[in-house]
C-alpha positions, 0 to 999 in steps of 0.5 A: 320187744322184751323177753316176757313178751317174747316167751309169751307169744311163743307160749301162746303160739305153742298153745294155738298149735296144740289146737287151743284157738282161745290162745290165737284170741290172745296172741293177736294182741301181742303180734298187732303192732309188729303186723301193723309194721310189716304191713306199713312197710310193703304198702310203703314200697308201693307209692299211690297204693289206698290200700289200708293197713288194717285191712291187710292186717285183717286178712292176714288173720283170717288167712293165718286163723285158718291154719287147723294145726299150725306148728309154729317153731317161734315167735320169728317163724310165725312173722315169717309166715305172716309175711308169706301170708301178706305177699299171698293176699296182695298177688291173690288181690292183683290177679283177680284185679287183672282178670276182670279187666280181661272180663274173667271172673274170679272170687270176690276178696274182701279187700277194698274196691278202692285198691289202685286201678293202676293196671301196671301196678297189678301186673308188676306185683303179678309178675314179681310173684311169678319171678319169686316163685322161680327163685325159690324153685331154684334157691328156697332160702334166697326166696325166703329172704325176699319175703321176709325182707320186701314183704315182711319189712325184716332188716338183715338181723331179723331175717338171719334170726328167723331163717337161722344163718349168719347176717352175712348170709342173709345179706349175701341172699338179699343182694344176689336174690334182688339181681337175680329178681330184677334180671328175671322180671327184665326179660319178662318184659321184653 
């Protein structure tokens, strides 16, 4: 992205942040390409999943148009946020799939009926959540490297911009938050 691109979306950020919602109309345009890059990348990491991307692009709008008085710092805080957003979407979804099969109710979410019916899916994504959560409880940044790289799609470069560490850091993060992940949901299973 070039750099009158990049000060015009950390305008319109500003802008949207001072309560100016015509600014977010013009924002989304800007951001599109880049959401619709997240988005490709988790749905991705996820084989078998008929999940479309613009479908999850629009609920992260709607989700991130909500936000009354959003004070974003930059154009990377916004996509950090964003990928937060996506990550909440695809857990919200997962567990309100889950809970129909139990026969529970929950609020219909205006995501496709076609999402997979892999029960192992929702499950795994549920429990990622649970184990992410606990991260964070934890280590807050580690989390935050978790997010912006599985769901977000960030390389170590970007997410050490937006969280403002080193690189080396971010990868440090990134490679002790996976073991820790990948132990945490190990012995959830058992």
């Amino acid at each position: 992205m070039n750099d009158g691109a990049s000060h015009r979306i950390s305008l319109l950020l500003s802008e949207w942040g001072k309560g100016d919602k015509n600014a977010l109309t013009e924002l989304m345009p800007l951001v599109y390409d880049e959401l619709r890059r997240m988005a490709r990348g988790h749905l991705r990491r996820h084989p078998g999943n008929s999940f479309q991307t613009t479908e999850l692009i629009h609920e992260t709008y709607l989700k991130l148009a909500r936000n009354d008085e959003p004070q974003w710092q930059n154009r990377s805080h916004f996509f950090g946020v964003a990928a937060k957003a996506m990550r909440h979407i695809l857990v919200d979804y997962a567990r309100a799939k889950q809970a129909r099969k139990r026969g529970g109710w929950q609020e219909k979410l205006s995501l496709p009926d076609d999402f997979p019916d892999h029960e192992d899916q929702s499950e795994q994504v549920v429990a990622l959540d649970e184990a992410l959560k606990e991260l964070a409880r934890l280590d807050d940044r580690k989390g935050q490297v978790v997010e912006l790289k599985y769901f977000g799609g960030f390389t170590n470069e970007e997410t050490a911009d937006i969280l403002g560490i080193s690189v080396e850091t971010a990868k440090r993060d990134w490679r002790f938050a996976r073991s820790w992940l990948l132990s945490a949901l190990e012995s959830s299973d058992n």
